[in-house]
C-alpha positions as CSV (number, residue, x, y, z in Angstrom):
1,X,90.7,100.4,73.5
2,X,92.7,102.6,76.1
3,X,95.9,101.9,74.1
4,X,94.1,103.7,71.1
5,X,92.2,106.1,72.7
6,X,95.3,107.0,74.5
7,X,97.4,107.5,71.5
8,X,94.6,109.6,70.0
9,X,94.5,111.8,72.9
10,X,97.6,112.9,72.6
11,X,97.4,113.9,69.0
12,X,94.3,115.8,70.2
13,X,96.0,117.7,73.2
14,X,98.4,119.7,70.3
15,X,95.3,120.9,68.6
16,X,94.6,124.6,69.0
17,X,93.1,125.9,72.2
18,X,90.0,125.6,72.9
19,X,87.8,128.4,75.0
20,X,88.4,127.7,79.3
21,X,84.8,126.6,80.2
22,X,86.0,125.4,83.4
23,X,84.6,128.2,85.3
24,X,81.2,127.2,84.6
25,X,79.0,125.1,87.5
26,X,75.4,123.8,87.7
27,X,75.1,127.8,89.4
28,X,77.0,129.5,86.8
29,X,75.5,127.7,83.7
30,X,77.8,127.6,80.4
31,X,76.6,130.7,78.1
32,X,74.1,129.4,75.1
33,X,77.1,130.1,72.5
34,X,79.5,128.1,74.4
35,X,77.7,125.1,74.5
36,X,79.1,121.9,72.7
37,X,77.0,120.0,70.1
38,X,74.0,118.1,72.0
39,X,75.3,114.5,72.2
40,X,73.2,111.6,73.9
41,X,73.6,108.5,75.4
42,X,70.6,106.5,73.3
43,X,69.8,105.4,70.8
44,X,72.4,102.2,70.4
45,X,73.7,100.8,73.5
46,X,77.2,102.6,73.1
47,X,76.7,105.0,75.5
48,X,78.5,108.6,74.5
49,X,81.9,109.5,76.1
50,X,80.5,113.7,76.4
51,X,78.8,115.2,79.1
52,X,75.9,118.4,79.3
53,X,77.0,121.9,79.6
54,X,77.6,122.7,83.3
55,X,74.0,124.0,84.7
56,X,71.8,122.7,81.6
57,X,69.4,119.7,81.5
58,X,69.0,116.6,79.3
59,X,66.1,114.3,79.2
60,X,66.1,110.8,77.0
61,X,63.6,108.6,77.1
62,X,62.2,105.5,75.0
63,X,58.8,106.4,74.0
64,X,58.1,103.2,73.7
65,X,60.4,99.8,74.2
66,X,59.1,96.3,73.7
67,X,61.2,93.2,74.1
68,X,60.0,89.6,72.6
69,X,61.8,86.3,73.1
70,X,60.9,83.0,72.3
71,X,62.7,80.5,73.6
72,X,61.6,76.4,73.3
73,X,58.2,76.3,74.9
74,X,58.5,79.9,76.5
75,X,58.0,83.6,75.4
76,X,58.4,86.2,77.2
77,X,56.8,90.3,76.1
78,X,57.9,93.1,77.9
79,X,56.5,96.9,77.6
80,X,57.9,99.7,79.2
81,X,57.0,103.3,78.7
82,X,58.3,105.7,78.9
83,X,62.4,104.9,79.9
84,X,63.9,107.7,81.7
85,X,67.6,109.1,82.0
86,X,67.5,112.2,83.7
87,X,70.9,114.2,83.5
88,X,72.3,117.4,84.6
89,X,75.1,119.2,84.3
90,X,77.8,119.3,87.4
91,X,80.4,121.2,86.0
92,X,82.0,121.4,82.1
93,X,83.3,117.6,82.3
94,X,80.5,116.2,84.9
95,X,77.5,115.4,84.7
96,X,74.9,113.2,86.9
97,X,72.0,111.3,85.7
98,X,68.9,109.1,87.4
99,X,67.6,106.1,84.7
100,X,64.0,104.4,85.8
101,X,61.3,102.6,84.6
102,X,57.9,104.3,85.5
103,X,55.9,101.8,83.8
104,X,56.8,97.8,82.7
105,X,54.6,95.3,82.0
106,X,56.0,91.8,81.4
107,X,53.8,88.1,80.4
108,X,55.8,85.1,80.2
109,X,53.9,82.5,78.5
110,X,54.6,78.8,79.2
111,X,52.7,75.2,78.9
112,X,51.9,76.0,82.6
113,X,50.1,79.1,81.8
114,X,50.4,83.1,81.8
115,X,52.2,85.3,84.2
116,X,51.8,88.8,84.0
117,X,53.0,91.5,86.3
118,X,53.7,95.3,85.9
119,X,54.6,97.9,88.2
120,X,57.9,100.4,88.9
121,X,61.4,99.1,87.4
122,X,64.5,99.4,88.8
123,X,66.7,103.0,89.7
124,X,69.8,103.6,89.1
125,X,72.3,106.7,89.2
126,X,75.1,107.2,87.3
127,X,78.2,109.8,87.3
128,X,79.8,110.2,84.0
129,X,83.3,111.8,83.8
130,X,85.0,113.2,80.6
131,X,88.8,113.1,81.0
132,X,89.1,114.5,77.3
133,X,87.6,115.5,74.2
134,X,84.7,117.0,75.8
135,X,84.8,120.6,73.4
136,X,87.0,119.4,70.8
137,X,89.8,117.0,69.0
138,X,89.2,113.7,67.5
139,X,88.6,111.5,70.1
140,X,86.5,111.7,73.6
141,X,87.2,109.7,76.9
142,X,84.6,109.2,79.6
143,X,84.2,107.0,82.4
144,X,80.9,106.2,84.7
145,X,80.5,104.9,87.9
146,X,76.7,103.9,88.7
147,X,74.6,101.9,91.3
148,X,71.2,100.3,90.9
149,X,69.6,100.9,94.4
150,X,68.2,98.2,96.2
151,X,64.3,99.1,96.0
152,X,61.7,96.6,97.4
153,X,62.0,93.3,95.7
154,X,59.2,92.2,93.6
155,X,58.1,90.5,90.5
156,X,60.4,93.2,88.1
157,X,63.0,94.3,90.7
158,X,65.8,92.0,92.7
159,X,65.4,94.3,96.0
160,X,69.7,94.3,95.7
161,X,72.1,96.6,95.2
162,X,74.1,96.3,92.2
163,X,76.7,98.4,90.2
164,X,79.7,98.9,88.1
165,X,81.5,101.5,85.8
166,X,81.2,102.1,82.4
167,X,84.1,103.8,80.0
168,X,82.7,104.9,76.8
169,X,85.3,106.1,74.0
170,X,84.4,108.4,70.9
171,X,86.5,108.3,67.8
172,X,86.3,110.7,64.6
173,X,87.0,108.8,61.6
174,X,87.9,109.8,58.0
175,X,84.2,111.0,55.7
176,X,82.2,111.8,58.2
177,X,82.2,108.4,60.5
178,X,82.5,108.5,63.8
179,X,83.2,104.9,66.2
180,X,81.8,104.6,69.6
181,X,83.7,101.9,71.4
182,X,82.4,100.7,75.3
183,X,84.0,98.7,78.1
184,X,81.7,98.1,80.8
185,X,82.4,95.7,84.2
186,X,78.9,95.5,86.6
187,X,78.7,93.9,89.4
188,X,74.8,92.1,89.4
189,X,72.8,89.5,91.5
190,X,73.1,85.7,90.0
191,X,70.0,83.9,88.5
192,X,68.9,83.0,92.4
193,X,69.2,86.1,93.9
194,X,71.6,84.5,96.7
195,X,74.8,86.4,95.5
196,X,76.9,88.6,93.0
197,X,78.8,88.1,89.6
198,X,81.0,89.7,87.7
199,X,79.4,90.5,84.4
200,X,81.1,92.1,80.9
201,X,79.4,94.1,78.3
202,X,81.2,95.7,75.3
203,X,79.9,97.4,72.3
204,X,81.1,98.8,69.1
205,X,78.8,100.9,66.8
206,X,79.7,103.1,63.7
207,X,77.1,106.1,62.7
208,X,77.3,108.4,59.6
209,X,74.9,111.0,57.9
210,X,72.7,110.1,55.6
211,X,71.2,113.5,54.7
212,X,71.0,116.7,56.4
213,X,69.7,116.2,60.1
214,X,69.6,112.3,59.6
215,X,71.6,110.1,60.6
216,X,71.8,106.2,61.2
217,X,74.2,103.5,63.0
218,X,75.0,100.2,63.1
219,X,76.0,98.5,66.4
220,X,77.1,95.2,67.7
221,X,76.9,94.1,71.9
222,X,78.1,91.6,73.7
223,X,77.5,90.3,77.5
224,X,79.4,87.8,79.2
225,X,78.6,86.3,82.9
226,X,80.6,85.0,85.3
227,X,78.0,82.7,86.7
228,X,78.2,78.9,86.1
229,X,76.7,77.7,83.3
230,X,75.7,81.0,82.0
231,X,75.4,81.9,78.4
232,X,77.0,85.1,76.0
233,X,74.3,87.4,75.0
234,X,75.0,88.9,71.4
235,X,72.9,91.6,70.0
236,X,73.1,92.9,66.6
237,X,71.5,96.7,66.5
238,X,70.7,98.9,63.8
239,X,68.7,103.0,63.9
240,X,68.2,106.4,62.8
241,X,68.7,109.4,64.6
242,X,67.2,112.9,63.5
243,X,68.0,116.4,64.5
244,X,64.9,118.0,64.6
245,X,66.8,121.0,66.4
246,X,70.1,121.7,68.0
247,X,68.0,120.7,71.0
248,X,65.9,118.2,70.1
249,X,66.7,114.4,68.9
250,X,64.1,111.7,67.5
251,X,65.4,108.5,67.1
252,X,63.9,104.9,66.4
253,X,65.6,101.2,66.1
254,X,65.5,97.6,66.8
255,X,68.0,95.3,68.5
256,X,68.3,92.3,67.4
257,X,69.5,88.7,69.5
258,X,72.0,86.7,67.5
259,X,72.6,83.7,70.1
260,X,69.5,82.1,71.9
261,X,70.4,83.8,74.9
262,X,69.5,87.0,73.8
263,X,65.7,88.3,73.2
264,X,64.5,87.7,69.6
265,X,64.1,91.5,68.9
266,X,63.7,94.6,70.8
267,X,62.0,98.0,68.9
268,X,61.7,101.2,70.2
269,X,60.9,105.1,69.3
270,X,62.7,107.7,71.4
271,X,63.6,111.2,72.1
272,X,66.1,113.6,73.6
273,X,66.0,117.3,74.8
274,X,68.2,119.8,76.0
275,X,67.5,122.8,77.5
């Protein structure tokens, strides 16, 4: 994926010159007519390789995100509502954003029974970096540090510290498609909570307009762990996305599990705004 995006790049660095935004700072936001086109990180799991306007703000949240997996004599249901990535622009190629859970509730039913528990999910910060494409060309570049902070351990949350970094890639392709490619490496607690793996997630999704402000995607994810006896997680994805302004996104979908590891289906209904 570097190799390509690299090669791109290049091509994109001979296009004409773009306007010098690199003045503007979260306290000298970028003027309204100088903004770039809003881009977000949701729907699909791909997250985008561009960043908000220096000294603007960007809220996405799911709406509403349920998960359902059955699995042999378990199934699990989980309900969160609303999820929250909170971003802000640093400067023109930086931004920072907070992701929480407010609200989950979770039931695992078993032959032994219910458990159900609800409460505060997990918080995490992340730093996302354009290194190109951010205002132009045919290809974008981003990479993003995070870390989950280690919050009191209960029923939804580990109580560890875990991290990793994320390198999304945009790529403009011929009628009006466009490719989002992800890398990601994390760094996460193992299935006892007595110490770390390595764990892989990559993604691929393709998105196209389907008439006016409406667009959909179709995206497929994979996770791999490190840990001993651990099993790939494949997800097949699918959504719509509509512009109800230049500063305002709708979107809904599902995710779908396509090995046993993965939960059976996941819906949600979201929405972004800028301002």
């Amino acid at each position: 994926m570097a190799a390509v995006g690299l090669a791109l790049g290049a091509g994109a660095l001979a296009a004409e010159p773009l306007p010098d935004k690199s003045g503007y700072t979260l306290l000298n936001p970028t003027p309204r007519d100088l903004m770039r086109e809003m881009s977000t990180d949701r729907p699909d799991q791909t997250e985008s390789a561009y960043t908000v306007d220096a000294g603007h703000f960007q809220v996405e949240a799911d709406l509403v995100n349920y998960i359902h997996d059955h699995n042999g004599s378990v199934t699990f249901d989980a309900f969160a509502a609303p999820v929250l990535n909170l971003k802000i622009g640093l400067l023109n190629n930086v931004d920072l954003q907070v992701v929480f859970d407010p609200f989950v509730h979770a039931r695992v039913k078993s032959a032994g029974g219910t458990e159900t528990t609800e409460g505060f999910g997990d918080l995490q910060t992340r730093l996302k970096i354009n290194l190109w494409g951010n205002d132009g060309g045919k290809t974008a570049l981003a990479i993003m540090p995070f870390v989950k902070w280690p919050l009191p351990e209960s029923e939804l949350r580990n109580g560890k510290t875990e991290g990793g970094v994320i390198v999304p890639l945009a790529v403009e392709l011929p009628a009006g498609w466009g490719l989002g490619l992800m890398t990601e490496w994390d760094i996460v607690r193992d299935s006892a909570n007595s110490g770390y793996e390595s764990e892989f997630f990559n993604t691929a999704t393709l998105s196209h307009s389907i008439c006016g402000r409406l667009s959909g995607y179709f995206e497929f994810a994979a996770t791999v762990n490190t840990e001993a006896g651990s099993e790939w997680i494949g997800q097949v994805d699918g959504g719509l996305t509509y512009a109800w302004t230049d500063d305002l996104q709708l979107d809904l979908g599902c995710n779908f599990g396509v090995t046993d590891s993965a939960p059976d289906y996941q819906p949600f209904i979201g929405v972004s705004w800028r301002y």
